[in-house]
C-alpha positions as CSV (number, residue, x, y, z in Angstrom):
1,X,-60.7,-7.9,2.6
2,X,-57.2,-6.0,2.6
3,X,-56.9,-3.5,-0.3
4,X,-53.7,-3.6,-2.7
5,X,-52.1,-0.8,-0.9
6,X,-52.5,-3.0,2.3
7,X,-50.7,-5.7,1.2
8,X,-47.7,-3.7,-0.4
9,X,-46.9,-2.3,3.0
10,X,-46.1,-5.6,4.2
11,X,-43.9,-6.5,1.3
12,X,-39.9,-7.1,1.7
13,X,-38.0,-7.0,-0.5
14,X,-34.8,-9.0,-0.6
15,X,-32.0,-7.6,-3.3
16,X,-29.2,-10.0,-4.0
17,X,-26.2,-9.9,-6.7
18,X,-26.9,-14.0,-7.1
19,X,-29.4,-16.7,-5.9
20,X,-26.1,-18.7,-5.5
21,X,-25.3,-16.4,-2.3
22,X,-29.1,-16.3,-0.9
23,X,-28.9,-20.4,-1.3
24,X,-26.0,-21.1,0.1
25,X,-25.6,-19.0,2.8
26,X,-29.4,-17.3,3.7
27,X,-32.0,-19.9,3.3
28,X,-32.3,-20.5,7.0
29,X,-32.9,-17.2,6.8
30,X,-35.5,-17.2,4.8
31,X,-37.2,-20.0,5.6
32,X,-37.7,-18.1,8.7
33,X,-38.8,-15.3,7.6
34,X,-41.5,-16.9,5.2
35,X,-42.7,-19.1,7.9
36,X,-43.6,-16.0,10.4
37,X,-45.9,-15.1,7.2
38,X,-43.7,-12.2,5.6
39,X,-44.2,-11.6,2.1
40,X,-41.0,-11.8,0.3
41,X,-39.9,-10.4,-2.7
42,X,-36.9,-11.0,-4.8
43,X,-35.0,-9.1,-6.9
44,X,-31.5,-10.9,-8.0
45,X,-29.9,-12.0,-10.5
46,X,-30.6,-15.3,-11.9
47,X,-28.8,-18.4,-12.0
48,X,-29.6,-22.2,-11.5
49,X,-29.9,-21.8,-7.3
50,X,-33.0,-19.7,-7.9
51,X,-35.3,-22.9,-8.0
52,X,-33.9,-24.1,-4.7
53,X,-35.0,-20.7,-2.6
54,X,-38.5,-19.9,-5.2
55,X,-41.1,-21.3,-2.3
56,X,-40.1,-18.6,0.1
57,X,-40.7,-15.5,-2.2
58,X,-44.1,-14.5,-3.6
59,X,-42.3,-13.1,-6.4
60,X,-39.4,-13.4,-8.0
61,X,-37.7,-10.5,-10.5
62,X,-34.5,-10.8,-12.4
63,X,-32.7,-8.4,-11.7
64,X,-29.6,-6.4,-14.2
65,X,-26.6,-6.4,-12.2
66,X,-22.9,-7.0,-13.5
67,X,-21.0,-7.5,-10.5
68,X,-17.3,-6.5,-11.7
69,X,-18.7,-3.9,-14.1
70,X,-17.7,-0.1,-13.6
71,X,-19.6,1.1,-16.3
72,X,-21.6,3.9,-15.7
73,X,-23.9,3.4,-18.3
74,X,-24.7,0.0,-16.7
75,X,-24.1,1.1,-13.4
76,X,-27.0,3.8,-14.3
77,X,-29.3,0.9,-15.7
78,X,-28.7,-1.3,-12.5
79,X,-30.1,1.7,-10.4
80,X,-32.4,2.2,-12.9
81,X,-33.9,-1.1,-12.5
82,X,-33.6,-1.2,-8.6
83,X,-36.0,2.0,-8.3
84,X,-38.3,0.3,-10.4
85,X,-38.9,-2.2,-8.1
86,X,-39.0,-0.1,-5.1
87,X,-41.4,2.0,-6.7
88,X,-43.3,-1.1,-7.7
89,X,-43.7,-3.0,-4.3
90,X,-43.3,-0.1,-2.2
91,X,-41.9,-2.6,0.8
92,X,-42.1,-1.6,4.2
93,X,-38.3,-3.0,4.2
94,X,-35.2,-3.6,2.2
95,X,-33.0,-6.5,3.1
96,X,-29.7,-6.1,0.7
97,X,-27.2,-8.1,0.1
98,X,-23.7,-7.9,-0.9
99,X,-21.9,-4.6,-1.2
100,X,-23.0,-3.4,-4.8
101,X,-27.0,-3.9,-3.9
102,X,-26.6,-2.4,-0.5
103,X,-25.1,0.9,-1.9
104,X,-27.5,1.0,-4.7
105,X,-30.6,-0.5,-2.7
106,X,-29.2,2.1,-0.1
107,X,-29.8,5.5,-2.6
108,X,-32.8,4.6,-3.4
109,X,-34.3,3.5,0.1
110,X,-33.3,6.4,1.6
111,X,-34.2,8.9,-1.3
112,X,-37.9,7.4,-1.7
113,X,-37.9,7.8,2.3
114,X,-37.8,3.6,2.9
115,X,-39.0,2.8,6.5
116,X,-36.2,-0.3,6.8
117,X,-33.2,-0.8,5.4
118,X,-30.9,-3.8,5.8
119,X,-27.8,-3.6,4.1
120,X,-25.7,-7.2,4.7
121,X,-22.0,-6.5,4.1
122,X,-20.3,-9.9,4.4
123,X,-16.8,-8.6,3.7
124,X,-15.3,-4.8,1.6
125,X,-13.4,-5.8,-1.7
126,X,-10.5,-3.8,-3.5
127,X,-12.5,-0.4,-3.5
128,X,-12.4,-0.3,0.1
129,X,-8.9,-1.5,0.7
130,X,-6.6,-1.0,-2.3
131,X,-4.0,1.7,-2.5
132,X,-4.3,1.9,-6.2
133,X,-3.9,5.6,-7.5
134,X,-6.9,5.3,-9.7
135,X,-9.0,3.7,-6.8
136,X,-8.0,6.0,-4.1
137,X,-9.1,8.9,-6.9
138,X,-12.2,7.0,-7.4
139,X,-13.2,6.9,-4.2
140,X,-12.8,10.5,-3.4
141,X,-15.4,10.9,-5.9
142,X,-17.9,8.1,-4.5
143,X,-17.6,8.6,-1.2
144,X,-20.1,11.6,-0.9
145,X,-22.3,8.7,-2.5
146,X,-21.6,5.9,0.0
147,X,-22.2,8.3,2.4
148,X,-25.8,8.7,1.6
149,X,-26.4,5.6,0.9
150,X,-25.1,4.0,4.2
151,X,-25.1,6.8,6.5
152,X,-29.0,7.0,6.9
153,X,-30.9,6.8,10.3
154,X,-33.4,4.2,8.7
155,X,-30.5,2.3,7.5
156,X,-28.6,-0.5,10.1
157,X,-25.2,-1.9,8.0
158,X,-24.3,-5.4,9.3
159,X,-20.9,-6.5,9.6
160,X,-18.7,-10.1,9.7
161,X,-15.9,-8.5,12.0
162,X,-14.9,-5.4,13.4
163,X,-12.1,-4.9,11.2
164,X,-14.7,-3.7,8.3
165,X,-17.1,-1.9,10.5
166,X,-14.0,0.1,12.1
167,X,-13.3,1.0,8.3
168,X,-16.6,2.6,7.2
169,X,-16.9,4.2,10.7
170,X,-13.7,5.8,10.0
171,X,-14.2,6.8,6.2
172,X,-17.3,8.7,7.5
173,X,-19.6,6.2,5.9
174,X,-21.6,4.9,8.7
175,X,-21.7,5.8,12.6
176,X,-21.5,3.3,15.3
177,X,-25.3,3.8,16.1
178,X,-26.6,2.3,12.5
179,X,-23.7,-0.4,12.7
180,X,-23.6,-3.9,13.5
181,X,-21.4,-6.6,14.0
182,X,-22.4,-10.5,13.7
183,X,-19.9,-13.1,13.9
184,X,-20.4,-14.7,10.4
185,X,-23.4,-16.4,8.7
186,X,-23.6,-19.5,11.4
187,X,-23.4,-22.8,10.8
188,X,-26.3,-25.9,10.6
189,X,-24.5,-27.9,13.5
190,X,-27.1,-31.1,12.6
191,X,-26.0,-31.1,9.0
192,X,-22.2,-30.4,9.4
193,X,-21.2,-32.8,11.8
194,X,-19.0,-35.9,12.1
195,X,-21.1,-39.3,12.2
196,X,-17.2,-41.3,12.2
197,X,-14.9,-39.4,13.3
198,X,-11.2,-40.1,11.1
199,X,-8.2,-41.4,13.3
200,X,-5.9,-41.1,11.3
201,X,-4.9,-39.2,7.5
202,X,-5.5,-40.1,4.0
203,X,-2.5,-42.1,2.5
204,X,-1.9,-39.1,0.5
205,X,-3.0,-36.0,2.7
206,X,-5.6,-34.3,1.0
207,X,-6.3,-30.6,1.7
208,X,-9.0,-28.2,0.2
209,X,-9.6,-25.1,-0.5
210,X,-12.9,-24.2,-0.7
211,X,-13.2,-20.9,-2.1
212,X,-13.8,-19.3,-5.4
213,X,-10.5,-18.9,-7.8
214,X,-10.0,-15.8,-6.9
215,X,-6.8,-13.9,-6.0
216,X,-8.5,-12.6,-3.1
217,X,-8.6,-15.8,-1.3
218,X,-5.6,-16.1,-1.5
219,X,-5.1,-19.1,-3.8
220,X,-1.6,-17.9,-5.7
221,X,-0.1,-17.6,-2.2
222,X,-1.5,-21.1,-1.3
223,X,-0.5,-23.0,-4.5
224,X,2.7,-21.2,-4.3
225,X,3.3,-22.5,-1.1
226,X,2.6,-25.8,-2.3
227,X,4.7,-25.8,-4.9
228,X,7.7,-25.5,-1.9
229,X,6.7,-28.5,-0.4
230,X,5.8,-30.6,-3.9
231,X,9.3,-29.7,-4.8
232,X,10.4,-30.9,-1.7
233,X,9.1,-34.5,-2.4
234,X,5.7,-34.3,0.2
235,X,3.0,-36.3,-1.0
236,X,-0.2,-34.4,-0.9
237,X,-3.3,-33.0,-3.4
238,X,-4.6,-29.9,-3.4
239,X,-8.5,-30.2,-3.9
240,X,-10.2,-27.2,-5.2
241,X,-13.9,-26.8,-4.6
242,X,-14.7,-23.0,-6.0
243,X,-15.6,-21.7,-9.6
244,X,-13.6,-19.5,-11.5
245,X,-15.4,-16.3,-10.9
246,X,-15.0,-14.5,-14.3
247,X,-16.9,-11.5,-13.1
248,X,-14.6,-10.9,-10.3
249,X,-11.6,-8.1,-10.9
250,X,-9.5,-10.5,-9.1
251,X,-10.1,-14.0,-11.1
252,X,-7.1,-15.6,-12.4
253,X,-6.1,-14.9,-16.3
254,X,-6.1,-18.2,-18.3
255,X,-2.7,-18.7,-18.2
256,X,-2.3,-19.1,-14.6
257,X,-6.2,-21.4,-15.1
258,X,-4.4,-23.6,-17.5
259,X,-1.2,-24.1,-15.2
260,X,-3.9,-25.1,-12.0
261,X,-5.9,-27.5,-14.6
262,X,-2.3,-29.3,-16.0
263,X,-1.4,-30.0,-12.0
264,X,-1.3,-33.1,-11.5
265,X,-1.8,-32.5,-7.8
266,X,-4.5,-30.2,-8.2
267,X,-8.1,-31.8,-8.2
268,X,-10.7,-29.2,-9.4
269,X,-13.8,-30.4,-7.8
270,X,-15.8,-27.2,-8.6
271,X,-18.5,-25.7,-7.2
272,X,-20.4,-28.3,-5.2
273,X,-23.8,-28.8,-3.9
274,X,-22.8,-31.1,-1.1
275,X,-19.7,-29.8,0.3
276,X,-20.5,-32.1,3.5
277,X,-19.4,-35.2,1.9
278,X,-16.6,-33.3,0.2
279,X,-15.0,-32.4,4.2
280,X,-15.6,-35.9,4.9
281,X,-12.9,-36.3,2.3
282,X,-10.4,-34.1,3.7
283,X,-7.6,-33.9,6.0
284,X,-7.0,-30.2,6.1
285,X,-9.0,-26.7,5.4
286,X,-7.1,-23.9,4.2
287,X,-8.3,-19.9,3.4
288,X,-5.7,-17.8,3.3
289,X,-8.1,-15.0,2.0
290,X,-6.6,-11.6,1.6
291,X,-9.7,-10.2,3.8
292,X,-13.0,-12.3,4.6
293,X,-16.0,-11.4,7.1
294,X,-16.2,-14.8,9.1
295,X,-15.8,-17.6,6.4
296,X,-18.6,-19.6,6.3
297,X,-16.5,-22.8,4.9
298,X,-14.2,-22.7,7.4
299,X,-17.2,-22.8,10.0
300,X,-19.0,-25.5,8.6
301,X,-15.1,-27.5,8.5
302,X,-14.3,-26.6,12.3
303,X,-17.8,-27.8,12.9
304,X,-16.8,-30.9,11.7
């Protein structure tokens, strides 16, 4: 019979900002990993996806995270609460997710000596590319920080493209040895493919957008550019299947909401559990995202 210190070296423990993000885009993943007997542990933030991915963890902790927050005291709490857990399950690795759990999850991995460290970076937000005064001043101050966190030799960083490895190999953050590259999350080719296949378009084209309302993704250039052509008397709708992502730094203020939800040609479909049936729907894909890793959307569209 194995003793409790037995069975805590063979934990993993998984660190997510959202179970939204780990159902949506990792449970293959998972399902994987908890079928080659792993024992997984989570530690996320909740929300309503976390009953879809429970049978592949053996335990599940909610975790404090604000994902636009920049305040220190919280900041300090999240870490706070991080360590905790590491110091709890003492895994023998560290699968994070998401920028602001990988640099956290990274201090602490490599200051309690962590064996394995995963840190998933599906695509760098304003920190790592804005020209902001305040940010660039910022991130002379953090960098030192990154550093350790991502610039470890039991630490491999995983990239969508080359673009964003290129940039924290050249900031000093990583080196090419703990750095890899994958071209995007994949795609279920069995689920996401085309039974009928559509001769011809819609009577009135439809295009979507399937993307959080962000102004990262590009969705003020986009319904600009369809104002153009509305203006020029094309018949078409816009079909938005995203959420307003309140937490984000770049979510549209409710003036510019109010204008997309009095559009006549805008359908907000929301966030959508079957977004299968909703490309059946469609005519066109559009992301015209700022900066993305390998958009998993578009994958599962061109699949189609």
């Amino acid at each position: 019979m194995e003793n409790n210190n037995s069975n805590q070296q063979k934990n993993i423990l998984v660190i997510a900002n959202c179970t939204w993000y780990l159902h949506n885009f990792r449970s293959e993943l998972l399902e994987e990993l908890h079928q080659k007997g792993n024992k997984l542990i989570l530690l996320s933030t909740e929300d309503q996806y976390a009953k879809y991915i429970s049978k592949y963890f053996i335990k599940m902790n909610k975790l404090f995270l604000i994902r636009g927050s920049e305040n220190l005291i919280f900041e300090f709490m999240t870490l706070l609460h991080i360590f905790y857990f590491y110091l709890k399950y003492k895994p023998i690795l560290v699968h994070n997710f998401t920028i602001k759990p990988s640099i956290y999850g990274g201090i602490i991995g490599r200051f309690l000596g962590t064996r394995k460290i995963l840190n998933h970076i599906t695509g760098l937000g304003p920190s790592f590319y804005s020209n902001s005064k305040k940010r660039n001043f910022l991130n002379k101050i953090f960098n030192p920080i990154y550093r350790y966190s991502f610039k470890n030799k039991n630490t491999i960083n995983i990239f969508h493209n080359q673009d964003d490895r290129s940039t924290f190999i050249k900031k000093g953050l990583a080196n090419l040895k703990n750095t890899k590259v994958i071209e995007g999350s994949g795609v279920d080719l069995n689920h996401f493919k085309v039974y009928s296949p559509k001769n011809k378009f819609n009577k009135i084209v439809q295009i979507l957008f399937p993307a959080r309302i962000i102004r990262e993704k590009g969705i003020t250039e986009l319904i600009g550019a369809c104002k153009q052509l509305w203006d020029q008397d094309y018949k078409f709708n816009l079909n938005i299947a995203g959420e307003t992502d309140l937490q984000n730094k770049s979510s549209l203020n409710k003036k510019n909401l109010n204008e997309i939800a009095n559009n006549l040609n805008i359908k907000l479909i929301g966030k959508s559990n079957n977004m299968l049936n909703v490309y059946r729907l469609m005519d066109i894909v559009v992301l015209p995202s700022w900066r993305e890793g390998t958009s998993k959307s578009l994958l599962e569209a061109s699949s189609m």
